[in-house]
N, C-alpha and C positions, 0 to 999 in steps of 0.2 A: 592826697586829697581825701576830704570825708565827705560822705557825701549822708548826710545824715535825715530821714525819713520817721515822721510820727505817725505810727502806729495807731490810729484812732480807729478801733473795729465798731461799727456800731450794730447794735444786741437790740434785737426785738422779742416779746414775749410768743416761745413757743414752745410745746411740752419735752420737746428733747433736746433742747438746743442749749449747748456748755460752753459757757463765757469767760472771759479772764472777769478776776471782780477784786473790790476793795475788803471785802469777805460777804457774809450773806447779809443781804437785808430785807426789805418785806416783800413777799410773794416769793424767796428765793431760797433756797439752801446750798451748802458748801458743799458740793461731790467731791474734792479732791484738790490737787496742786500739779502748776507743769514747775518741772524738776528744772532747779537750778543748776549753778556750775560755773568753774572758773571765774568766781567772783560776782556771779548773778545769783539773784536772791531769789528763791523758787516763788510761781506766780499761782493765786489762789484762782479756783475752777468753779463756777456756781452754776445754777440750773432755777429756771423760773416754775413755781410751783402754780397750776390754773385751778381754784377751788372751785370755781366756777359761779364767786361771785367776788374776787378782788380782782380790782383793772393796776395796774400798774403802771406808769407811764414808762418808756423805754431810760434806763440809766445814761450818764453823759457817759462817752465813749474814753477808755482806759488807755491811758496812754504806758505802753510797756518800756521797762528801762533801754538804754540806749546797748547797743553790742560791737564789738570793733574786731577789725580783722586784718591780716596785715601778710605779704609776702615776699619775702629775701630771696634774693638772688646771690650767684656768685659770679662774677665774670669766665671761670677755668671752666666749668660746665652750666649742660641746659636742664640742669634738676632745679627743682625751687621749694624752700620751704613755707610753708602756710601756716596760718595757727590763726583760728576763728571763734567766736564767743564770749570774745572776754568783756570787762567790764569797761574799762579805758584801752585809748591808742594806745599808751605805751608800752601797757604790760601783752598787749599781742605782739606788738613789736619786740618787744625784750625776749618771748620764747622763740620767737621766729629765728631770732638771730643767735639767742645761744645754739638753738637747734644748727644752723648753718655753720657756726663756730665750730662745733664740737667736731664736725666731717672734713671742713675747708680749712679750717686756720683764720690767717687774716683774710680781708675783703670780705667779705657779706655788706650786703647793702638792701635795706628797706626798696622796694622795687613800686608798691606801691601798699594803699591801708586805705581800707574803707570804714563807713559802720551801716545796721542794721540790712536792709534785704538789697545791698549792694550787689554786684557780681566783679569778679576781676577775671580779665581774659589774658590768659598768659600764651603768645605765639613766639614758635623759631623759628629763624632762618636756615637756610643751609648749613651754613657753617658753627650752628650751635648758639648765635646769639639770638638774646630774647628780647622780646617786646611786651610789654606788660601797660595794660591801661584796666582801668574800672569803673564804671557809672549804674546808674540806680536800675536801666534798664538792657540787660543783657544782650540784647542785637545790637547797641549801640557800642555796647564795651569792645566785643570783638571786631566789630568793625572800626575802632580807633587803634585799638592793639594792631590788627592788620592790615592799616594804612600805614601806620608807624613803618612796619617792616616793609611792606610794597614800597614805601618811598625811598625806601634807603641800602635795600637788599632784592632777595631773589629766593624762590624755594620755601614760601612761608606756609607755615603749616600749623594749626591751634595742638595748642601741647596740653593746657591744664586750664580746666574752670573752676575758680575758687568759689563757694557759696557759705555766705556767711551762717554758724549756727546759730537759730535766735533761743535756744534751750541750752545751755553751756556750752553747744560747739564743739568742734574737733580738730585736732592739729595734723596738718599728712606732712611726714616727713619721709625721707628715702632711705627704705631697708637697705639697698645696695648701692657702693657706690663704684662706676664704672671706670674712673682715670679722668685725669684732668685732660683737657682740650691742650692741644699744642699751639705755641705762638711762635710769634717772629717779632720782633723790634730792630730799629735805626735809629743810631744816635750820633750825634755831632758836638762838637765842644762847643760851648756858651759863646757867645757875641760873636767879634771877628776873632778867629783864632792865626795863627805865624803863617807864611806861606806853604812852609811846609807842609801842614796839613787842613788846610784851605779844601783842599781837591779831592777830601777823603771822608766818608760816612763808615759808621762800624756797625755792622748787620750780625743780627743772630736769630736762627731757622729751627722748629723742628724741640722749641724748650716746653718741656710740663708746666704750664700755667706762666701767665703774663708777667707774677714777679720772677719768675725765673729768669725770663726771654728778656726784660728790662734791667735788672741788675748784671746779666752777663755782659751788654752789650756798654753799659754806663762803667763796669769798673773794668775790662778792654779798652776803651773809648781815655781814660782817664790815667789809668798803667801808663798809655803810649805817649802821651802826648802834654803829663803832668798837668793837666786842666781840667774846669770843671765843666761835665760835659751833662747833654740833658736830651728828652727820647723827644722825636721826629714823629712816629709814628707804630703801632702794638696792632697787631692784628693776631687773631684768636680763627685755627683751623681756614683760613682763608686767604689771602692774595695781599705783599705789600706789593702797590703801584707806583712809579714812579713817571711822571709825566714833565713836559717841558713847555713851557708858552713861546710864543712868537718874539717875547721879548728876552728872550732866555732864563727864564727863569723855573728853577726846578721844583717840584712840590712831591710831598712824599704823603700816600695817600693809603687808605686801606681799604679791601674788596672780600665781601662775602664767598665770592667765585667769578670765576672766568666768566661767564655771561654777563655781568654788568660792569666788569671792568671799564667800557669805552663811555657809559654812561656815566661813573663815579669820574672820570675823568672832565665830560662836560659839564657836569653839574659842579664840580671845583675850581673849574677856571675862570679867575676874572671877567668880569662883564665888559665886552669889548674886546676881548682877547683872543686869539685861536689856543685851546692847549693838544698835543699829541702825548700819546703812553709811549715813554720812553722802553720800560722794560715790566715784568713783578719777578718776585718771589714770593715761591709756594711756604708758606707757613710751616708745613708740613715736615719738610725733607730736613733732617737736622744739616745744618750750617754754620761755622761762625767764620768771619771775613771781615779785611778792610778792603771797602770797594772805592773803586772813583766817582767822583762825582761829574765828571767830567766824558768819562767814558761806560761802556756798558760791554759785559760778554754775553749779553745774549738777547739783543733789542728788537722791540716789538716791529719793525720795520725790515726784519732781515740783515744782512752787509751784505755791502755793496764794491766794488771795486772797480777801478777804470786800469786802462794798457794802454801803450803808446809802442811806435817803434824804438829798439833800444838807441838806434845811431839818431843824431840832431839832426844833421840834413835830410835823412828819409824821413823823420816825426814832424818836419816842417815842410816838405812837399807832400807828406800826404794831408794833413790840415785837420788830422780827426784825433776823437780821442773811443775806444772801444769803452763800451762802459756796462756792468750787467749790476743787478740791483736783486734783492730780495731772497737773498741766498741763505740759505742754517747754516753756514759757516765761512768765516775770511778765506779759506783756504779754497771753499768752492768757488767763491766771487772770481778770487783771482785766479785761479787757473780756467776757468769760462771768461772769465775777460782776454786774458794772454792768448786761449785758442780762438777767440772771433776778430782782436787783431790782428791777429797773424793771415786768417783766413782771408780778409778784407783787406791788407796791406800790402801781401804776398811777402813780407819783413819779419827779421826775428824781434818780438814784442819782450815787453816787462811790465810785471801788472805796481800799479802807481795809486796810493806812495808805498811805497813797499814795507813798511808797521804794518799795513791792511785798516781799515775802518775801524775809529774809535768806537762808533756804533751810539753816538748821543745827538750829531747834526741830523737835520732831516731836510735842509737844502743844499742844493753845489750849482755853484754857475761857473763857466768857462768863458775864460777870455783870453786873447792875444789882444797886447796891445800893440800903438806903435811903432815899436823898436822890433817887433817879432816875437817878443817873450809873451810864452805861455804861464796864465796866471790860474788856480784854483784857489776859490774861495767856498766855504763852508759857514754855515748858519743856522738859526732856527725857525728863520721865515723868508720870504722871497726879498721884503724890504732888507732885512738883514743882510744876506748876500749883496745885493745891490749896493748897499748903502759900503760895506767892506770894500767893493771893489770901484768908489768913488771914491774913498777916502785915501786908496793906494796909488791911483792913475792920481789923484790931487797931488800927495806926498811928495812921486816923482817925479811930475812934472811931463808925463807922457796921456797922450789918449787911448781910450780906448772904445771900443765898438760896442754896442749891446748885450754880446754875450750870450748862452745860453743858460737857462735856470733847468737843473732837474732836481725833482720831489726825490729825494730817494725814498719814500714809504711807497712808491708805484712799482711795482714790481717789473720789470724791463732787460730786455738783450737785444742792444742796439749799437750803432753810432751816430756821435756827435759830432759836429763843426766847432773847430777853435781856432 
């Protein structure tokens, strides 16, 4: 955006007072020039002379050449290069970028370009990303720069104020340069892919810059599966989320930090919709993996597990199922499931189903139906469940009761009725 301002200074006759000018003319004389640069043509400097019998009427106000300025960014880090003064957009743009070429390689990108007494307000977020906006009046710039970031992150903080030179200008580039930001990416193969790998995302954790973390996970992704696979989502020093909606369906999300993760998740969810955070990965920690899509090892809701008594006739007089929820690991669930069965049943238990918690439903309802057979059903929402376990008493031809719905993201050591 240019936001481009005429310079009209208006000059009145007074004994010391130094003007830009077209050169001298009457009542005036030429003291000097302000100094050009980068393609500005230096501006002549005159002074009104009072003999103290010529009046001179004030000159029409000098309009001074236009001045551009322009700021690249890179997405790997939060430095940015500047280059201010010049005579046109492009050629501030052109040093800015070979400046950021020369440190980064590829990606540099124009971030933003203003001209004449513009300001450009450059903020970061936490995790290293920038927000860059510009306008003619410098509270305003920052405060668009760091709505940007407030809307969409957390930890914003003003990094750099560009001010354009209107006398040749200056370029600030970064003496040092500290290491690229680490990313993470997830990729998945193009359209519908084989069943096979239907059920499977290819995640990489912990890569020097974004192409790095993209191209590992896209020619992994392609190696396995001889297809042409394409990225889900890149996150740079911060959090991939992975969340699920009510109608199960999964989105692959990315998060500056753990404190706005539950936010980046409502704010992505369909209108109409509930979504829950299924799991993240920390950008951070190196990783490469093919995960499920279906499952999670380490979901934002805990695992959960249920126990029964191991014999049929005692599992069906006593009429319950133990069930504990919100556990750091399958192995806790179920052995806290198997001892509060036991406890409450006075019977030797088994914790069910015995894989332990896929770790990606977030509802279960329980039924017995007619016949006496115990049914568990799993979903992503309460209709979900419900709707599973009409479609299966329909199927067979049997009824069934109400049932019990539990949330597993409710943290809980109980029992239920089945």
């Amino acid at each position: 955006m240019l936001f481009v301002l005429v310079l009209g200074w208006s000059v009145f006759p007074a004994h010391a007072q130094v003007h830009p000018c077209n050169g001298s003319g009457p009542g005036e004389v030429m003291v000097g020039e302000q100094p050009g640069g980068n393609g500005i043509a230096p501006i002549p400097l005159c002074q009104y002379v009072d003999n103290g019998s010529y009046q001179q009427a004030p000159p029409a106000p000098v309009r001074l050449p236009d001045v551009y300025m322009a700021v690249v960014t890179h997405p790997d880090t939060n430095l940015v290069w500047s280059a201010t003064g010049y005579a046109n957009e492009k050629q501030a743009e052109q040093v800015a970028m070979d400046a950021c070429a020369k440190a980064m390689g590829e990606g540099c990108g124009v971030a933003a370009g203003w001209s004449n007494q513009a300001v450009i307000i450059v903020v970061a977020d936490v995790a290293g990303n920038l927000f860059v906006n510009g306008d003619g009046d410098a509270r305003k710039a920052q405060k668009l720069a760091m709505g940007d970031c407030e809307k969409y992150s957390t930890g914003c903080q003003l990094m750099k104020v560009v001010v354009n030179g209107m006398a040749g200008g200056a370029n600030y580039f970064p003496a040092t340069f500290p290491g690229r930001r680490l990313f993470a990416s997830v990729a998945r193969p193009k359209g519908t892919p084989p069943e096979k790998w239907d059920d499977k995302a290819w995640l990489a954790t912990g890569q020097g810059g974004y192409k790095a973390a993209e191209d590992a996970v896209l020619t992994q992704c392609a190696h396995d599966t001889g297809m042409e696979c394409e990225i889900r989502v890149t996150v740079g020093n911060g959090l991939i989320a992975r969340s699920l909606d009510d109608q199960g369906h999964i989105y692959w999300l990315n998060a500056s930090a753990p404190a706005i993760v539950e936010r980046i998740v409502r704010s992505s969810c369909p209108k109409e919709r509930e979504c829950r955070l299924v799991d993240t990965f920390d950008a951070r920690t190196p990783r490469t993996a093919v995960i499920d899509v279906s499952g999670s090892e380490a979901p934002a809701r805990g695992f959960y597990s249920l126990a029964r008594p191991v014999d049929d006739a005692a599992e069906k007089a006593w009429g319950k199922r133990a069930i504990v929820t919100g556990r750091t690991t399958r192995a806790e669930a179920q052995a806290q499931a198997v001892e509060l069965c036991e406890a409450e049943s006075k019977m030797h238990c088994e914790a069910t189903p015995k894989e332990g918690d896929s770790g990606i439903s977030q509802m279960m309802l329980l039924v017995r139906d007619s016949t006496g057979k115990p049914s568990v059903f799993f979903g992503s929402s309460k209709d979900d469940v419900k709707n599973q376990k009409e479609k299966y008493c329909a199927k067979n031809n049997v009824s069934c009761p109400g049932g019990e719905v539990v949330d597993l993201a409710k943290p809980a050591k109980t029992t239920v009725s089945i």
